[in-house]
mmCIF entry with sequence, helices, sheets and N, C-alpha, C, O atoms, coordinates in Angstrom:
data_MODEL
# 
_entry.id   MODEL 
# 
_entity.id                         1 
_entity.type                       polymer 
_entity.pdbx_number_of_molecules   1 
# 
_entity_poly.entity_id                      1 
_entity_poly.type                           'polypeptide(L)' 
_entity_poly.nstd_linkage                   no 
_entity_poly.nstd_monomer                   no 
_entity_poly.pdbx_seq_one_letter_code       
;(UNK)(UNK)(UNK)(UNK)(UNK)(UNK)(UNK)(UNK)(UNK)(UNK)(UNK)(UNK)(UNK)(UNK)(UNK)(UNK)
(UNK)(UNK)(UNK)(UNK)(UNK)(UNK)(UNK)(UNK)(UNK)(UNK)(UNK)(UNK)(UNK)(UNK)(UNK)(UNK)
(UNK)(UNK)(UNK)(UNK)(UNK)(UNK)(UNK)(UNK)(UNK)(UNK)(UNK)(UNK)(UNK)(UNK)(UNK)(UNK)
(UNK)(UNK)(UNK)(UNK)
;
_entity_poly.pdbx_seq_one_letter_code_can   XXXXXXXXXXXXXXXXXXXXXXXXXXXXXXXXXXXXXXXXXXXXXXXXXXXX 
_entity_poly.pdbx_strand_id                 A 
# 
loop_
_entity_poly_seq.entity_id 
_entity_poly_seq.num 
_entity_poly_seq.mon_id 
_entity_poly_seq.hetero 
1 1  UNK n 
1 2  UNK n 
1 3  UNK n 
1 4  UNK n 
1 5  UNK n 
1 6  UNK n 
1 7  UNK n 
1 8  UNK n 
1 9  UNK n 
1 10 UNK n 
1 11 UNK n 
1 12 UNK n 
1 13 UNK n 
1 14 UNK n 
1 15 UNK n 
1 16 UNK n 
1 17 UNK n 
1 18 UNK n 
1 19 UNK n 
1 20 UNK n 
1 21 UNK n 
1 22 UNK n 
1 23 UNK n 
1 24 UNK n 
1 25 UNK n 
1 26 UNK n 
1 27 UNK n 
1 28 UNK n 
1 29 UNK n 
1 30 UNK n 
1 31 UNK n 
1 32 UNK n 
1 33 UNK n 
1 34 UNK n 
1 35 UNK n 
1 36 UNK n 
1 37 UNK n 
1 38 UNK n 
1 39 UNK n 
1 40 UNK n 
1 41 UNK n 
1 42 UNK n 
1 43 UNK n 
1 44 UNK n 
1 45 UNK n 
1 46 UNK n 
1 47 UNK n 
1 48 UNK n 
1 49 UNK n 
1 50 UNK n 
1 51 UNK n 
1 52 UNK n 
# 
_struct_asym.id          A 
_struct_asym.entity_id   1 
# 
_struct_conf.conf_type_id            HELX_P 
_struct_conf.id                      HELX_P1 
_struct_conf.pdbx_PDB_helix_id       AA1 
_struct_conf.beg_label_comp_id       UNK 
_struct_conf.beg_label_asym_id       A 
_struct_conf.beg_label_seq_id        38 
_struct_conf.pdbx_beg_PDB_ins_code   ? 
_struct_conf.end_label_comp_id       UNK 
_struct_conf.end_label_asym_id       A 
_struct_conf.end_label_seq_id        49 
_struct_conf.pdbx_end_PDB_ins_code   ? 
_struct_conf.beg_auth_comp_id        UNK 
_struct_conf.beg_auth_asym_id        A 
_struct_conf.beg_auth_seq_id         38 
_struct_conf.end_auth_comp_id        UNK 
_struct_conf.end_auth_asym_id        A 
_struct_conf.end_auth_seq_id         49 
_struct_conf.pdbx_PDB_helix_class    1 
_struct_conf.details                 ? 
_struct_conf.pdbx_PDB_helix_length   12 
# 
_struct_conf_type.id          HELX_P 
_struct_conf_type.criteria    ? 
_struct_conf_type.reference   ? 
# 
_struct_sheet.id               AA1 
_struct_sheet.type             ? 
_struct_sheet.number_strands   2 
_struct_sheet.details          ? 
# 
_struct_sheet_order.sheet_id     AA1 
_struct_sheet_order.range_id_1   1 
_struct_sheet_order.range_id_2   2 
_struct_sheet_order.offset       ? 
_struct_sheet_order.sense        anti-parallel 
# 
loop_
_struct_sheet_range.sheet_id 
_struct_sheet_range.id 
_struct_sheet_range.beg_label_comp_id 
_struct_sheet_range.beg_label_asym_id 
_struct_sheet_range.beg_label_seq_id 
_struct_sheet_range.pdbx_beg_PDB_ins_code 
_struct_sheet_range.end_label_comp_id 
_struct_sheet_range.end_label_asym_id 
_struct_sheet_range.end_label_seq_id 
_struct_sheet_range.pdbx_end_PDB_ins_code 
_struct_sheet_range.beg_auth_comp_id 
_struct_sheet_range.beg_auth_asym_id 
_struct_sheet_range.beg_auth_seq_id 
_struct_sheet_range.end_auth_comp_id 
_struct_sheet_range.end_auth_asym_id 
_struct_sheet_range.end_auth_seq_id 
AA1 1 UNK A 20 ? UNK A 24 ? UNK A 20 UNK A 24 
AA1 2 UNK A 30 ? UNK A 34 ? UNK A 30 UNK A 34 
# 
loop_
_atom_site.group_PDB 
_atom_site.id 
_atom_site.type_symbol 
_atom_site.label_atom_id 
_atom_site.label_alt_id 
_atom_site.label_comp_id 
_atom_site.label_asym_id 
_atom_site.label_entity_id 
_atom_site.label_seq_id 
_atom_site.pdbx_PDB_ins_code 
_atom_site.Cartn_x 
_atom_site.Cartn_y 
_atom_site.Cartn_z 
_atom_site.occupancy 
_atom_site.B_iso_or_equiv 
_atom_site.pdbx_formal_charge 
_atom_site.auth_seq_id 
_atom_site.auth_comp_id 
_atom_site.auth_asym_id 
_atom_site.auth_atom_id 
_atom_site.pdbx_PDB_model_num 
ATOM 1   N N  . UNK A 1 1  ? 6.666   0.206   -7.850  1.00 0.00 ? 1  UNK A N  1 
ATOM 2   C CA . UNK A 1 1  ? 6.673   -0.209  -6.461  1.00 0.00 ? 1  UNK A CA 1 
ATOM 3   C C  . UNK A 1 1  ? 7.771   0.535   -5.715  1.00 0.00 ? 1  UNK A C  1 
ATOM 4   O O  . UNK A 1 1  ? 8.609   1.257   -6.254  1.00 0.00 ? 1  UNK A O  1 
ATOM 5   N N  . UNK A 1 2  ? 7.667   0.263   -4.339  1.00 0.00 ? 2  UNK A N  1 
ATOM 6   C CA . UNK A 1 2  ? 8.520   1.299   -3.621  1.00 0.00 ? 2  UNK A CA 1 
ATOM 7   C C  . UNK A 1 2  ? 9.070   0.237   -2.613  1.00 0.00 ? 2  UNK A C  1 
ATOM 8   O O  . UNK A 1 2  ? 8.517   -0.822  -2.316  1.00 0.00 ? 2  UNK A O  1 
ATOM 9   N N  . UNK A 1 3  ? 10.110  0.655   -2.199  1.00 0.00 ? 3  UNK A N  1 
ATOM 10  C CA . UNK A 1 3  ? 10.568  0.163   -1.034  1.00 0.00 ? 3  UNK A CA 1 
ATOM 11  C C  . UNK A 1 3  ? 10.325  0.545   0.401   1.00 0.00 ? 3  UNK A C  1 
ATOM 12  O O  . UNK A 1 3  ? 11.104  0.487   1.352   1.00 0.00 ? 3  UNK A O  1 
ATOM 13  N N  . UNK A 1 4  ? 9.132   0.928   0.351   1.00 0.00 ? 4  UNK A N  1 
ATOM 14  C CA . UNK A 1 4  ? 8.908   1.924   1.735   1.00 0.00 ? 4  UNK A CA 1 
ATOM 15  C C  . UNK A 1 4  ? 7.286   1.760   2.234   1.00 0.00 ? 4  UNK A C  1 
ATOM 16  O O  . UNK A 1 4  ? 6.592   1.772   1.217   1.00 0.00 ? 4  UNK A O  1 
ATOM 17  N N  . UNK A 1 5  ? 6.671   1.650   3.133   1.00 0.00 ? 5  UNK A N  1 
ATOM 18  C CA . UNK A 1 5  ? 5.458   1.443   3.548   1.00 0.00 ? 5  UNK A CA 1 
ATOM 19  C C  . UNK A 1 5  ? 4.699   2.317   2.731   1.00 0.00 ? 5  UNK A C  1 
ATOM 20  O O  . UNK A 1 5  ? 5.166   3.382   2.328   1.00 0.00 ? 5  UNK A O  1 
ATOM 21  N N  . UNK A 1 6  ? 3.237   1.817   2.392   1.00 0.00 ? 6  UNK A N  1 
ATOM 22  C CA . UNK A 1 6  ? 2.721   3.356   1.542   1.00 0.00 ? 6  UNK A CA 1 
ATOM 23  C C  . UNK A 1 6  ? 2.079   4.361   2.602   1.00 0.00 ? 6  UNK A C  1 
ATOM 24  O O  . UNK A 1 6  ? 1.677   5.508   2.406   1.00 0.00 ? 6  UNK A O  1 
ATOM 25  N N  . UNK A 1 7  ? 2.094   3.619   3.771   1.00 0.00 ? 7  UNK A N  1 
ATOM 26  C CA . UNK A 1 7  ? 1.627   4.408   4.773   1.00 0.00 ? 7  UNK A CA 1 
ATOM 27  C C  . UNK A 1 7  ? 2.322   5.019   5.945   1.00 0.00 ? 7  UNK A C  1 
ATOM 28  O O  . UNK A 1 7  ? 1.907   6.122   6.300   1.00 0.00 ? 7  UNK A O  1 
ATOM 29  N N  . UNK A 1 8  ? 3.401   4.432   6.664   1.00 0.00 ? 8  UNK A N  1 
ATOM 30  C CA . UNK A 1 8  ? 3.928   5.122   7.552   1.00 0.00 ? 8  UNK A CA 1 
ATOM 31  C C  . UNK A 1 8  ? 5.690   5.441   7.099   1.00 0.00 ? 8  UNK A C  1 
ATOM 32  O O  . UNK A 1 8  ? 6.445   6.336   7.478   1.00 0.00 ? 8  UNK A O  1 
ATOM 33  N N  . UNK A 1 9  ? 5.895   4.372   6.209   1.00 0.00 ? 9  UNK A N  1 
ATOM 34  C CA . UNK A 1 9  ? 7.323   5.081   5.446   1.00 0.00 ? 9  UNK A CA 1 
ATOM 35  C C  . UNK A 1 9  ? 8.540   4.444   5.840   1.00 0.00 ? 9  UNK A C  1 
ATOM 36  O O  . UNK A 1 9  ? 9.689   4.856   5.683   1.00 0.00 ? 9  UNK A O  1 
ATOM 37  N N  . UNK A 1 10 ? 7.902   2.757   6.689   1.00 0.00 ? 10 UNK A N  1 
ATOM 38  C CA . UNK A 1 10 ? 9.295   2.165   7.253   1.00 0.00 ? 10 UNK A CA 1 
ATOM 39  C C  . UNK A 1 10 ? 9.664   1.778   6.117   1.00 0.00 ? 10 UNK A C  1 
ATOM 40  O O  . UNK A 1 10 ? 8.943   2.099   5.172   1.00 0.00 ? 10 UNK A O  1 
ATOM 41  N N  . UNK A 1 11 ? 10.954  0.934   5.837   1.00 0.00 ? 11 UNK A N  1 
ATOM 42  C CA . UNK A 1 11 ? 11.513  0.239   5.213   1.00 0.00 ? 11 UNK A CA 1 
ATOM 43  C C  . UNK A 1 11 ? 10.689  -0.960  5.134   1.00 0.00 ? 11 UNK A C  1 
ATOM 44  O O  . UNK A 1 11 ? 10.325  -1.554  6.148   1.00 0.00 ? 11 UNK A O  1 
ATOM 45  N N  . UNK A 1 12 ? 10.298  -1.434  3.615   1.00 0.00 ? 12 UNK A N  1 
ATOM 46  C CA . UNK A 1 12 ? 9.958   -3.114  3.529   1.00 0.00 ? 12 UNK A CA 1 
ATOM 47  C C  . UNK A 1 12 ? 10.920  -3.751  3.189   1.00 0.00 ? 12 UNK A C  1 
ATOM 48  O O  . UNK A 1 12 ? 11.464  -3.320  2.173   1.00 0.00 ? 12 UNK A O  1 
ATOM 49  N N  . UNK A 1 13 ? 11.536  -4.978  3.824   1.00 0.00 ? 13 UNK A N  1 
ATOM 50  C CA . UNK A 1 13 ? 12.428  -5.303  2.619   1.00 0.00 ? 13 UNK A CA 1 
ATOM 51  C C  . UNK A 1 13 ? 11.733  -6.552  1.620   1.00 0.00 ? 13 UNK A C  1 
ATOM 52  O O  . UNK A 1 13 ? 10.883  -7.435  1.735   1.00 0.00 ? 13 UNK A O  1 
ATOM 53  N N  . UNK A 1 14 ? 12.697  -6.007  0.545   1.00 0.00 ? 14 UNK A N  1 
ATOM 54  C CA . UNK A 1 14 ? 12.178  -6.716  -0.854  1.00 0.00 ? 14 UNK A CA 1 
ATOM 55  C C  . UNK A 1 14 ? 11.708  -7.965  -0.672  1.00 0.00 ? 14 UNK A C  1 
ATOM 56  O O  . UNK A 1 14 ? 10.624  -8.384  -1.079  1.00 0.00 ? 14 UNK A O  1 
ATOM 57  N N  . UNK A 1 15 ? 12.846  -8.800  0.181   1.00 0.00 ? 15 UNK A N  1 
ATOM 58  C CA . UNK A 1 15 ? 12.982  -10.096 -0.001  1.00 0.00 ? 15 UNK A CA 1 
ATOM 59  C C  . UNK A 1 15 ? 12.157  -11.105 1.135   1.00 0.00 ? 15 UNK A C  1 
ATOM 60  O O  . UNK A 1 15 ? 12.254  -12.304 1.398   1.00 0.00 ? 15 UNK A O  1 
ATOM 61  N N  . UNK A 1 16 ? 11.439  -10.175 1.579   1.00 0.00 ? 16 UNK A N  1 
ATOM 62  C CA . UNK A 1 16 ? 10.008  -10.903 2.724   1.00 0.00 ? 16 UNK A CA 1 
ATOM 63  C C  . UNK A 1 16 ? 8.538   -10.543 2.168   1.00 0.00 ? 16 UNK A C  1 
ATOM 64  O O  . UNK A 1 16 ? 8.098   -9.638  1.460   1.00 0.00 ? 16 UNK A O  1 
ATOM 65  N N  . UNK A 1 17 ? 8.017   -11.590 2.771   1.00 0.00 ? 17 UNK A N  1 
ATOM 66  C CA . UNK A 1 17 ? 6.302   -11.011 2.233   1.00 0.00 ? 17 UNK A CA 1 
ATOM 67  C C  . UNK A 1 17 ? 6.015   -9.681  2.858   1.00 0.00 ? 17 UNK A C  1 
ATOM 68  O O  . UNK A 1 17 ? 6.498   -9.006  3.767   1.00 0.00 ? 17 UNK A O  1 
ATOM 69  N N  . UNK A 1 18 ? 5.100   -9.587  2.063   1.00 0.00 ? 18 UNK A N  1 
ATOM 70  C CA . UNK A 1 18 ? 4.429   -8.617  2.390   1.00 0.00 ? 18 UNK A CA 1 
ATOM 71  C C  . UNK A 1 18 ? 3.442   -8.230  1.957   1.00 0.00 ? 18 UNK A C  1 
ATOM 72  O O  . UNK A 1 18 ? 3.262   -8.461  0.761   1.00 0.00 ? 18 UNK A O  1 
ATOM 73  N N  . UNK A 1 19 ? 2.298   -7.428  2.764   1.00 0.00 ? 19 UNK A N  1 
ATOM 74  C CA . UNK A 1 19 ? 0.707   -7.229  1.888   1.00 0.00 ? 19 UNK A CA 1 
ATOM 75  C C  . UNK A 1 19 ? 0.769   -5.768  0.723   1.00 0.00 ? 19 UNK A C  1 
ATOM 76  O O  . UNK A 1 19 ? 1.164   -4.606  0.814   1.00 0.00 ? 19 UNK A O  1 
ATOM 77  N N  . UNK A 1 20 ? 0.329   -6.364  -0.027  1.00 0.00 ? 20 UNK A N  1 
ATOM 78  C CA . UNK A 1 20 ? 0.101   -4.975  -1.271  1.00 0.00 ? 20 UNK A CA 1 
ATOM 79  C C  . UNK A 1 20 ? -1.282  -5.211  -1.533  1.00 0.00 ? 20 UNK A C  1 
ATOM 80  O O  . UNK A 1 20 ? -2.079  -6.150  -1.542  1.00 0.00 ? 20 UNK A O  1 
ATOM 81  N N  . UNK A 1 21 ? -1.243  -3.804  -1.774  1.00 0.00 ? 21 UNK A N  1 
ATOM 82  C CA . UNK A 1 21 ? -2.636  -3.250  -2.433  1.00 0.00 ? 21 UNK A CA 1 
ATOM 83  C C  . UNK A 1 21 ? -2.710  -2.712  -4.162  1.00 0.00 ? 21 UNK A C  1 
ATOM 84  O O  . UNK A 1 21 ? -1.918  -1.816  -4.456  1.00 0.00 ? 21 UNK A O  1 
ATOM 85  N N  . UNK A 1 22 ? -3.608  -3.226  -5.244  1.00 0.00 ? 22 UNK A N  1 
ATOM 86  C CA . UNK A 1 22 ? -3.175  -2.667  -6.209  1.00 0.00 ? 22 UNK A CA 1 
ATOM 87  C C  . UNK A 1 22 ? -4.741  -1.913  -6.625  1.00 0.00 ? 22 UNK A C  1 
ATOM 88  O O  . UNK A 1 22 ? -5.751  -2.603  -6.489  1.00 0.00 ? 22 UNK A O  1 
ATOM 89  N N  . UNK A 1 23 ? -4.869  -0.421  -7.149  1.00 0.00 ? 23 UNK A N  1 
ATOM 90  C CA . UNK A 1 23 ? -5.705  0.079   -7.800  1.00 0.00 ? 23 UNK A CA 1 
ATOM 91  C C  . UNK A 1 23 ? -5.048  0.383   -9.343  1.00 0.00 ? 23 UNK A C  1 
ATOM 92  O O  . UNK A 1 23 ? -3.998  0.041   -9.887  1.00 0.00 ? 23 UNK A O  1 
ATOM 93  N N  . UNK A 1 24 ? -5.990  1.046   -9.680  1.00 0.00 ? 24 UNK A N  1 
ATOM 94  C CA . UNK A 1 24 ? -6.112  1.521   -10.852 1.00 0.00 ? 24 UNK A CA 1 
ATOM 95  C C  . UNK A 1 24 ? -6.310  3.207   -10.973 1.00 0.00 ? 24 UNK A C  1 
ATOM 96  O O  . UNK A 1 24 ? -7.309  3.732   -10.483 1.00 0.00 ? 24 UNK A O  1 
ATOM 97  N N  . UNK A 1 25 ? -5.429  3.883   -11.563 1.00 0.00 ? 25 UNK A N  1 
ATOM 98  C CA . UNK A 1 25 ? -5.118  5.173   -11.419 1.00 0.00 ? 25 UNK A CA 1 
ATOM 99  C C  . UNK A 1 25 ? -6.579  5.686   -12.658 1.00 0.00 ? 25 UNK A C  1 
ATOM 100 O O  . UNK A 1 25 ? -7.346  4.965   -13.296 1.00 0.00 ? 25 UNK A O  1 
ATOM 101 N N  . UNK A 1 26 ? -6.440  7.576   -12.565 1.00 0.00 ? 26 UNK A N  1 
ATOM 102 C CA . UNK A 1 26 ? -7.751  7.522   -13.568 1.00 0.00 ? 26 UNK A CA 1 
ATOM 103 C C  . UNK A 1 26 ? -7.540  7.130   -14.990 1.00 0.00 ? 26 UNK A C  1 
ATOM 104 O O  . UNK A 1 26 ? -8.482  7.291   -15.766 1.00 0.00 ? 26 UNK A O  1 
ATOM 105 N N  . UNK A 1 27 ? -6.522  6.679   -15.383 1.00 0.00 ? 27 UNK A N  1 
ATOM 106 C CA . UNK A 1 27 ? -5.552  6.489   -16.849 1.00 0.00 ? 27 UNK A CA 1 
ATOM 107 C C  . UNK A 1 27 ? -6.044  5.114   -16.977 1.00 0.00 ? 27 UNK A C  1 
ATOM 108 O O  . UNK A 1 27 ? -6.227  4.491   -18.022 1.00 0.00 ? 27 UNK A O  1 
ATOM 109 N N  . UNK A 1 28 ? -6.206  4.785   -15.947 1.00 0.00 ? 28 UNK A N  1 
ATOM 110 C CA . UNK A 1 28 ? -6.686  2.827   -16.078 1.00 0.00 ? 28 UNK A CA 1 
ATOM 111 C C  . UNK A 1 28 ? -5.389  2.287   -15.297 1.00 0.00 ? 28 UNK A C  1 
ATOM 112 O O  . UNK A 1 28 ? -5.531  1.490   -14.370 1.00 0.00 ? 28 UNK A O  1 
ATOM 113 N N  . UNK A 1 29 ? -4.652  2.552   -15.529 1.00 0.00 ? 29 UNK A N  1 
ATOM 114 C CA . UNK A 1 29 ? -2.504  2.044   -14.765 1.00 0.00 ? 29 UNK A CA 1 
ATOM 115 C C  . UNK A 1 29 ? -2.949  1.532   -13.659 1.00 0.00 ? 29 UNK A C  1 
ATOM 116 O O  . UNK A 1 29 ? -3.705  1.934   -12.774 1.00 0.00 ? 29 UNK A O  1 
ATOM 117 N N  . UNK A 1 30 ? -2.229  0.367   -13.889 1.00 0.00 ? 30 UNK A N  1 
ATOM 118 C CA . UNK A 1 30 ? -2.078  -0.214  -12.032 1.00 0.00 ? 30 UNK A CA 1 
ATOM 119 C C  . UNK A 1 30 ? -1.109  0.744   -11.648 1.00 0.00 ? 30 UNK A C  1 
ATOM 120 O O  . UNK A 1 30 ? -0.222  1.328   -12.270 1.00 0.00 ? 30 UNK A O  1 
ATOM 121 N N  . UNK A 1 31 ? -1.741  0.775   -9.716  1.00 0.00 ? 31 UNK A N  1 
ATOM 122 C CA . UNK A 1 31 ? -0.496  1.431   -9.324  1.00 0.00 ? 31 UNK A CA 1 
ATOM 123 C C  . UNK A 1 31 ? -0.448  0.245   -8.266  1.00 0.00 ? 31 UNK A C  1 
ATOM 124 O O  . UNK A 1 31 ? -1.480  -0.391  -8.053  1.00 0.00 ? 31 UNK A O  1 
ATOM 125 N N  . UNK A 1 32 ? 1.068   -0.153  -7.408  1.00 0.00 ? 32 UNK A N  1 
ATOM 126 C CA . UNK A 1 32 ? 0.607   -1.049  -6.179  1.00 0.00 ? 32 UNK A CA 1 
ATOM 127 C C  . UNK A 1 32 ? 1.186   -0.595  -5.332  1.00 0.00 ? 32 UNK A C  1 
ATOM 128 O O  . UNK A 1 32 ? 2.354   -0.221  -5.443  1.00 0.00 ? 32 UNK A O  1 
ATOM 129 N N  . UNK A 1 33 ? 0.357   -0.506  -4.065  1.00 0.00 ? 33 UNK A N  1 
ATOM 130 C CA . UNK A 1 33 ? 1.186   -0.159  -2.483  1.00 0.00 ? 33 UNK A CA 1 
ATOM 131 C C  . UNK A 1 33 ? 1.765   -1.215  -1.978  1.00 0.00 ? 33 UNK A C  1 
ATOM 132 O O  . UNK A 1 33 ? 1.273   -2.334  -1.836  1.00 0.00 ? 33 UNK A O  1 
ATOM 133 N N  . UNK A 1 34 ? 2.600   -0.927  -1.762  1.00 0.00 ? 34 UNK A N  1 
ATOM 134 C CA . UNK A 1 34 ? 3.155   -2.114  -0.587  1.00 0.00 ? 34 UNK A CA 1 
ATOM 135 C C  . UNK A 1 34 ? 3.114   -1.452  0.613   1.00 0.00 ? 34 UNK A C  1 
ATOM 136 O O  . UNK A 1 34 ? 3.123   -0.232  0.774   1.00 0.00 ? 34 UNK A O  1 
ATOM 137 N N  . UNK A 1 35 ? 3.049   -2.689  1.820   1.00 0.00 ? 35 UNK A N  1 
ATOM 138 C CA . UNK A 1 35 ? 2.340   -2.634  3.343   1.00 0.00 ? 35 UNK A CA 1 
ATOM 139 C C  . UNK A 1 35 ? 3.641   -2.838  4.426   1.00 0.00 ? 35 UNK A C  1 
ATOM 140 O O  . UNK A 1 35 ? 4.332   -3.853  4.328   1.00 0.00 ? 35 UNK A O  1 
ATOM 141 N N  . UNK A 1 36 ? 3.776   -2.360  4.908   1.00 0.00 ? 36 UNK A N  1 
ATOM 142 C CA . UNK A 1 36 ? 4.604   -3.143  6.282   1.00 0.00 ? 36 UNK A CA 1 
ATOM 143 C C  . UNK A 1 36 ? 4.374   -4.588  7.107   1.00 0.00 ? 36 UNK A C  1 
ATOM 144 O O  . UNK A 1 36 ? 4.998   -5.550  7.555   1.00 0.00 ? 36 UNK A O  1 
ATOM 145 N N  . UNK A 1 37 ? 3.051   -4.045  6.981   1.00 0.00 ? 37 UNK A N  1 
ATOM 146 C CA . UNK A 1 37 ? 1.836   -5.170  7.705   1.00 0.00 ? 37 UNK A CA 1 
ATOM 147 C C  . UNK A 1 37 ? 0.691   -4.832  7.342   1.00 0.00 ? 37 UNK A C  1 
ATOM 148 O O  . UNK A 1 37 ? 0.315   -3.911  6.617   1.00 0.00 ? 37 UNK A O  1 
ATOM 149 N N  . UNK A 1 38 ? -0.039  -5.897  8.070   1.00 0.00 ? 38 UNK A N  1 
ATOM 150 C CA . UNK A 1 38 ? -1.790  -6.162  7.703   1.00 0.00 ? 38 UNK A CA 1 
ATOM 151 C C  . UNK A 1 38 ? -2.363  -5.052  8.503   1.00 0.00 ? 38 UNK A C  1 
ATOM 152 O O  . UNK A 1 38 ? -3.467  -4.664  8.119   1.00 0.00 ? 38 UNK A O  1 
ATOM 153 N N  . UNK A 1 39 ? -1.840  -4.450  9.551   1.00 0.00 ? 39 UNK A N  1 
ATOM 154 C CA . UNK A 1 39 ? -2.403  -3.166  10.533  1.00 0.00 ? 39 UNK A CA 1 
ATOM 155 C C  . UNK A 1 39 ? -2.322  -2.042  9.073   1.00 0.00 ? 39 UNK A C  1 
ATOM 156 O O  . UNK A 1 39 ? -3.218  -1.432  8.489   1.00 0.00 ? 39 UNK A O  1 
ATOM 157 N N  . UNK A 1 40 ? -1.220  -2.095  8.897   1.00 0.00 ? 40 UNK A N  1 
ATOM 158 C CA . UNK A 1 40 ? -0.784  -0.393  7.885   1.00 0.00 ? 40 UNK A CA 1 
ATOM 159 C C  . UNK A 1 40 ? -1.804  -0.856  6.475   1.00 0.00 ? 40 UNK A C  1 
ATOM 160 O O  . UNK A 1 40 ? -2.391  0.114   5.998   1.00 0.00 ? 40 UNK A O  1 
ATOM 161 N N  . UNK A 1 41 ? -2.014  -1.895  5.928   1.00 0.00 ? 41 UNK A N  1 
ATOM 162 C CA . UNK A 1 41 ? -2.443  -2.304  4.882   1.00 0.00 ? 41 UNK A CA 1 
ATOM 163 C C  . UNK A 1 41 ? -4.251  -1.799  5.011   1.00 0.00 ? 41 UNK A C  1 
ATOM 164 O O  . UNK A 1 41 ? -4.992  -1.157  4.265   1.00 0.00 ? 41 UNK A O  1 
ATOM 165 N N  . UNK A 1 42 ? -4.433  -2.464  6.341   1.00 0.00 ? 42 UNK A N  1 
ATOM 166 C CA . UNK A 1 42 ? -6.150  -2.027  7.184   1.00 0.00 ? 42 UNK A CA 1 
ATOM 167 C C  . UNK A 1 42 ? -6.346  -0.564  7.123   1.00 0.00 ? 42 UNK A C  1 
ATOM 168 O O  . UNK A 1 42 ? -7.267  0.089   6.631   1.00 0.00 ? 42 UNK A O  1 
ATOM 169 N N  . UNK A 1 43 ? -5.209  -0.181  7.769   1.00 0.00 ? 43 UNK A N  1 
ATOM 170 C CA . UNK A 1 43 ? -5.556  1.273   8.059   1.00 0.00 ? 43 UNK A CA 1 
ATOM 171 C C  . UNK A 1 43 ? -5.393  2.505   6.866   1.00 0.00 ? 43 UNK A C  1 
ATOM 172 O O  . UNK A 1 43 ? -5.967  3.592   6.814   1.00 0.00 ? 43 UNK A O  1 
ATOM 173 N N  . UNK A 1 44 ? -4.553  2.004   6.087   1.00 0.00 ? 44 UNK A N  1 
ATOM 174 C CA . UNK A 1 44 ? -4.679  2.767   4.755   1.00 0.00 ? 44 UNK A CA 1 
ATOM 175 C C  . UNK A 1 44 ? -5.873  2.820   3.523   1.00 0.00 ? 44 UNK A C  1 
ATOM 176 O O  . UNK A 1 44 ? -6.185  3.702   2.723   1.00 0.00 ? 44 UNK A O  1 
ATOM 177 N N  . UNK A 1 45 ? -6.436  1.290   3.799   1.00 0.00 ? 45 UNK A N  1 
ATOM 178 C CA . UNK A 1 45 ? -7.853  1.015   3.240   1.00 0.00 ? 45 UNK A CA 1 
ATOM 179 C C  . UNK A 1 45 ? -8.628  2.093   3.765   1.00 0.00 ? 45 UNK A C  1 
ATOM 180 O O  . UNK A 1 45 ? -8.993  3.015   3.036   1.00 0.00 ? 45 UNK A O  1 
ATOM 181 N N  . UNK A 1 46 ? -9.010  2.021   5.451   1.00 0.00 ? 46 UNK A N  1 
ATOM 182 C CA . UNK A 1 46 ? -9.950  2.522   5.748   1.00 0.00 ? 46 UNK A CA 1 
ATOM 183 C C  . UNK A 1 46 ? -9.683  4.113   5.606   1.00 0.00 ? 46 UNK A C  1 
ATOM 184 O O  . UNK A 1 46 ? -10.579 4.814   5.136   1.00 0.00 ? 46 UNK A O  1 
ATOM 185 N N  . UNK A 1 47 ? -8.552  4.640   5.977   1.00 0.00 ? 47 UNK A N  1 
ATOM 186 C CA . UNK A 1 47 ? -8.569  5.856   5.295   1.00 0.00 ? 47 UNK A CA 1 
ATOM 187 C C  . UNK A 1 47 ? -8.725  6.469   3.807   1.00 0.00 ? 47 UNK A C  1 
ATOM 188 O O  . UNK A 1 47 ? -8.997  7.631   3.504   1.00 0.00 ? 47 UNK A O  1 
ATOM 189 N N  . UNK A 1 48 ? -8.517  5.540   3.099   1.00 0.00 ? 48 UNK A N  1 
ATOM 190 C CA . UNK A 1 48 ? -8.871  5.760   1.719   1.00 0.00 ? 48 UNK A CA 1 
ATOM 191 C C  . UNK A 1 48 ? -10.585 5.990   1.333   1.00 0.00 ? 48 UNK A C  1 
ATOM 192 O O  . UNK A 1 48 ? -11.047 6.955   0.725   1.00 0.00 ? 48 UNK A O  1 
ATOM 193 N N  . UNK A 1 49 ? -11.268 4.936   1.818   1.00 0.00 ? 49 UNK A N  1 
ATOM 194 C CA . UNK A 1 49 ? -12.140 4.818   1.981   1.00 0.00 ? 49 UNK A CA 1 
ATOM 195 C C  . UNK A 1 49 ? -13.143 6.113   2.520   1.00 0.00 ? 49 UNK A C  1 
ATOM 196 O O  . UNK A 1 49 ? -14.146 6.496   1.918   1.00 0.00 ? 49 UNK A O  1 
ATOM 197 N N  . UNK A 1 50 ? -12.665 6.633   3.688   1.00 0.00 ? 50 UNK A N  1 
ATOM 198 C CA . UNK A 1 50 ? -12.714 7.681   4.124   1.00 0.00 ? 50 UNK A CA 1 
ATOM 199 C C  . UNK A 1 50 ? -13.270 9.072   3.697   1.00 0.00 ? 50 UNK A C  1 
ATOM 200 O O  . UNK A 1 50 ? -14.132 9.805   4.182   1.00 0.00 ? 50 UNK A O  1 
ATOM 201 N N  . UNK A 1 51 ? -12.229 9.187   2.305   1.00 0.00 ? 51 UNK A N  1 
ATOM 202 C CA . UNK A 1 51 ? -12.511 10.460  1.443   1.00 0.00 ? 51 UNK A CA 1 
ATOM 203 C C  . UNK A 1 51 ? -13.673 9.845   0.567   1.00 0.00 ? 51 UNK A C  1 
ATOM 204 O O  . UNK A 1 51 ? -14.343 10.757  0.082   1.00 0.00 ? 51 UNK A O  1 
ATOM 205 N N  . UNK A 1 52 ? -14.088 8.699   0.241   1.00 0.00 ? 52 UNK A N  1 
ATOM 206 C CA . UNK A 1 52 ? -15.128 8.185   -0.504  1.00 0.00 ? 52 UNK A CA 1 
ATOM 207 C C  . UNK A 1 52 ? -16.220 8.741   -0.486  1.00 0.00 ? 52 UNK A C  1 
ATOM 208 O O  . UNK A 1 52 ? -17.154 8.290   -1.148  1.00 0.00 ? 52 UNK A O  1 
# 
């Protein structure tokens, strides 16, 4: 995990909620994003999605 949006790169801090996303890398590995918010969390879906 990171301390940093997976999408625009603010600071999360640790100690508040926050939305994550977890996949599975091609190894099988969780990997998890953490979100700033439910906007950056949306919009990183749908860009992911995107290259689909």
């Amino acid at each position: 995990m990171s301390d940093e949006c997976a999408r625009c790169g603010v600071v999360v801090p640790s100690g508040e909620w926050h939305p994550v996303k977890t996949v599975r890398d091609d190894e099988g590995r969780v990997e998890i994003y953490d979100f700033c918010g439910e906007a950056c969390r949306s919009a990183w879906l749908a860009e992911r999605n995107a290259d689909d």
